[in-house]
N, C-alpha and C positions, 0 to 999 in steps of 0.2 A: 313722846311723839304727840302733836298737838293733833287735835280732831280733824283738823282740814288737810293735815300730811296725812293723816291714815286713811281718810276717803281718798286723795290724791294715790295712793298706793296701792289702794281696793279697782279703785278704777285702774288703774295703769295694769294692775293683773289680773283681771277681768278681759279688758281689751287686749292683753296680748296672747289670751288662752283663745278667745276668739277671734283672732287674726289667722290665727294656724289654718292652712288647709292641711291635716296631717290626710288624707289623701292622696295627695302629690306627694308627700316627703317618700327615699328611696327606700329609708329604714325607720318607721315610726318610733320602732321599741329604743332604735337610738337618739332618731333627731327629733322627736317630739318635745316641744317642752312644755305641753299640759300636766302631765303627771308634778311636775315639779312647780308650776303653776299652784294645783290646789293644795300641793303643801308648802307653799310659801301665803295662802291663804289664810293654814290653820291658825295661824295665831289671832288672826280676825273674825275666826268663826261663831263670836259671841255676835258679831253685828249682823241684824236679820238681810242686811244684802248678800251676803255672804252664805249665809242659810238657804235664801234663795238661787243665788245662783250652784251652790251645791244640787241640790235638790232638782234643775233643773236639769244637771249633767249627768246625776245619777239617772235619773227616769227615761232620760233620748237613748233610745236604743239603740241610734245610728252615732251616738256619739264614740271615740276614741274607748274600748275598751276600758286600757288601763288608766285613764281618767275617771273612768266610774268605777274603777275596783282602788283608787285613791279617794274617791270622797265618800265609798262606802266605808272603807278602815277608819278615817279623820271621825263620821259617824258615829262609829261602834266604839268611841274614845271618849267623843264629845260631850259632856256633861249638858242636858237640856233644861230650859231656863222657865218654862211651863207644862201645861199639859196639851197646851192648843200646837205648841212647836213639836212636842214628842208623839202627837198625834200624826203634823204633818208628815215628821221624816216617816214614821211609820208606816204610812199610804203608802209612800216610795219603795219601801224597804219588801211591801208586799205584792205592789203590784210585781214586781223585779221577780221575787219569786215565784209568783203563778204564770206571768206573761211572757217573760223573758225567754230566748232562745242560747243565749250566749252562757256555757254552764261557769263558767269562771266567773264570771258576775252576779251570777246566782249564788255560787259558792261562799262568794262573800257578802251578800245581800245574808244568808242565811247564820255567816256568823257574829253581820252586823246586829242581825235580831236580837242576837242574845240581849242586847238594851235594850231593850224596846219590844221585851214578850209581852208585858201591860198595856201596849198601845191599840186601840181597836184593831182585829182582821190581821195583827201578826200573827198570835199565836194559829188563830186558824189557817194561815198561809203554810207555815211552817207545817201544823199540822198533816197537810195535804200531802206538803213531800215527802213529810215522813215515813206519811203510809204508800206514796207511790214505790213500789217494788220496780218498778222500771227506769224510776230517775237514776242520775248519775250516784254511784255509792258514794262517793264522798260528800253530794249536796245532802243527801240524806244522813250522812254519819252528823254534819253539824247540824243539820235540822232535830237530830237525836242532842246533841249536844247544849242546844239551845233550850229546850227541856231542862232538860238534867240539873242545868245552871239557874233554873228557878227556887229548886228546891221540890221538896214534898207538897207544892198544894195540889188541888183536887185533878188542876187540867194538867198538869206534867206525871202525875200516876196515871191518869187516865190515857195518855197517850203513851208512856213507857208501856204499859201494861196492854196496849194493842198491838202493837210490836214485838213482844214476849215471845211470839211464833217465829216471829219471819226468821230468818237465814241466817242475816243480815246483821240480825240484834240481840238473836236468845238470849247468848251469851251477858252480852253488856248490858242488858235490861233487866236479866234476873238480878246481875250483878248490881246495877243502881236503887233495885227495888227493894231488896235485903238490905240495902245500906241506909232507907229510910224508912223502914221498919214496915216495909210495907209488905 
């Protein structure tokens, strides 16, 4: 595909994700066709339009749910191409977690991280939920998860081993923390 068809196609589903008023639609979860929009994107998601416009759909929080729980998964896939682009998605990935209301997009903001625990203000995002005893258990089971998936360095002991108490986690905490000699 030549350069000027694939900006022609970038645009052409860009503008038609934006045309939606999924508002009005009677059944979004059926007649939406954003979701299917940003995965006809992923093939283009090396081009930083695309980045960008990701990155915008994940962060609006009045945007279409599962439109942000599609470019949060495409994310948590997406091989990043610096440190300045793995920085930005990770802003996203954290404000979503600390700010967000919607636990489904948290849920996956949280398993998006797991890429992205080295990006500034994840790991502490993450952190937070982990410790919150009141968030939803499953944002916290992957906010555990995302840890875990680092490996033994200093800040995923550190945080498995805060958690050692809670209710929640004895169990699988003692368990991850035996398994790295810890």
């Amino acid at each position: 595909m030549t350069r000027e068809r694939t900006m022609n196609e970038i645009d052409r589903l860009i503008a038609s994700f934006r045309s939606e008023d999924t508002n009005s639609l009677s059944n979004p979860d059926t007649d939406s066709v954003k979701d299917r929009v940003i995965s006809d994107l992923e093939e283009y998601s090396s081009d930083s339009r695309v980045l960008a416009f990701y990155l915008e759909v994940a962060a609006n929080r009045h945007e279409y749910d599962l439109a942000r729980i599609e470019v949060l998964k495409v994310l948590h896939v997406r091989p990043t191409t610096d440190e300045a682009e793995r920085t930005q998605i990770g802003k996203v990935i954290a404000d979503i977690l600390l700010g967000d209301t919607d636990d489904e997009v948290r849920n996956y903001a949280a398993i998006a991280a797991t890429s992205y625990m080295t990006a500034p203000g994840v790991a502490d995002a993450v952190e937070q939920v982990l410790r919150d005893a009141q968030a939803d258990p499953n944002l916290r089971a992957n906010a555990f998860a995302a840890f875990e998936s680092t490996g033994p360095i200093p800040r995923s002991v550190q945080a498995i081993r805060a958690v050692s108490q809670d209710t929640q986690f004895h169990q699988s905490a003692r368990r991850v923390l035996q398994a790295w000699g810890k």
